[in-house]
C-alpha positions in Angstrom: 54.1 -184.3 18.9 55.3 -188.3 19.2 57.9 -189.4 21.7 61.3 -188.7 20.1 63.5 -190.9 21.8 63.3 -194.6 23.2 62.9 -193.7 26.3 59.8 -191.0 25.8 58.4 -193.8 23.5 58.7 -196.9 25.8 57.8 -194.4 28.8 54.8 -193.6 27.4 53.5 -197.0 26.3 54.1 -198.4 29.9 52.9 -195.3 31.9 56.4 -193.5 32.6 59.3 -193.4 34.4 58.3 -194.9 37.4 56.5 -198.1 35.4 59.5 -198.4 33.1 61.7 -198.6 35.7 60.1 -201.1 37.8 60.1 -203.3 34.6 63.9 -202.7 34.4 64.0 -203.1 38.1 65.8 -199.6 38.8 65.4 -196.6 40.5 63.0 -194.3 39.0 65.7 -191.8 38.9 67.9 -193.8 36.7 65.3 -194.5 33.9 64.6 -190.8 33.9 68.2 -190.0 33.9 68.6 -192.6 30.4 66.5 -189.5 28.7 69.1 -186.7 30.0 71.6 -185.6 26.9 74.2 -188.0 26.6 76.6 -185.8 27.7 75.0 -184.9 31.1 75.8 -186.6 33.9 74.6 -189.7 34.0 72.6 -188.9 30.8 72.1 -191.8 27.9 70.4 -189.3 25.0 66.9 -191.3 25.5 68.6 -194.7 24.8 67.9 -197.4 27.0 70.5 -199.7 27.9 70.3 -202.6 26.0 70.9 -205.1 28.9 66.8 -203.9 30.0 65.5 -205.1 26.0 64.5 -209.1 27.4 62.8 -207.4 30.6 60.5 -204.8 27.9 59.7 -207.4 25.5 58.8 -209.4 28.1 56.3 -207.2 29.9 55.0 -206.6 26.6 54.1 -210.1 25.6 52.7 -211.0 28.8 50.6 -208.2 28.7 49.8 -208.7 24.9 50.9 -205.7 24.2 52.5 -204.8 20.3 56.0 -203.2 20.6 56.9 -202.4 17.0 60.6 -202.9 15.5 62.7 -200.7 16.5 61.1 -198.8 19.1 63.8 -199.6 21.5 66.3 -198.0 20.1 66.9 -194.6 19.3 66.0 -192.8 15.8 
């Protein structure tokens, strides 16, 4: 079953939480609180915060890694 939010997607390309949020440079805790319901506390509903985008394209270009359109975002 694929990732279904932008979190589970990027996460996955980039080795998890823990990687994506070194990347973001965050707690590990707050990258895998982005994925909690939106509603929860301190939930996002898998979106990333789009002030983090520059840092994951970044890593991704240096690394020559392909990040499609719109994984980023949710949907």
């Amino acid at each position: 079953m694929p990732p279904k939010t932008a979190v589970e997607r990027i996460g996955k390309k980039v080795g998890g939480f823990a990687n994506l949020s070194r990347i973001c440079g965050v707690h590990t805790s707050t990258a895998s609180n982005w994925n909690r319901p939106a509603g929860a506390r301190n939930g996002r509903g898998g979106a990333i915060p789009d002030r983090y985008f520059p840092l994951i394209v970044r890593w991704f270009a240096q690394r020559g890694k392909r990040l499609r359109r719109g994984e980023l975002i949710n949907g």
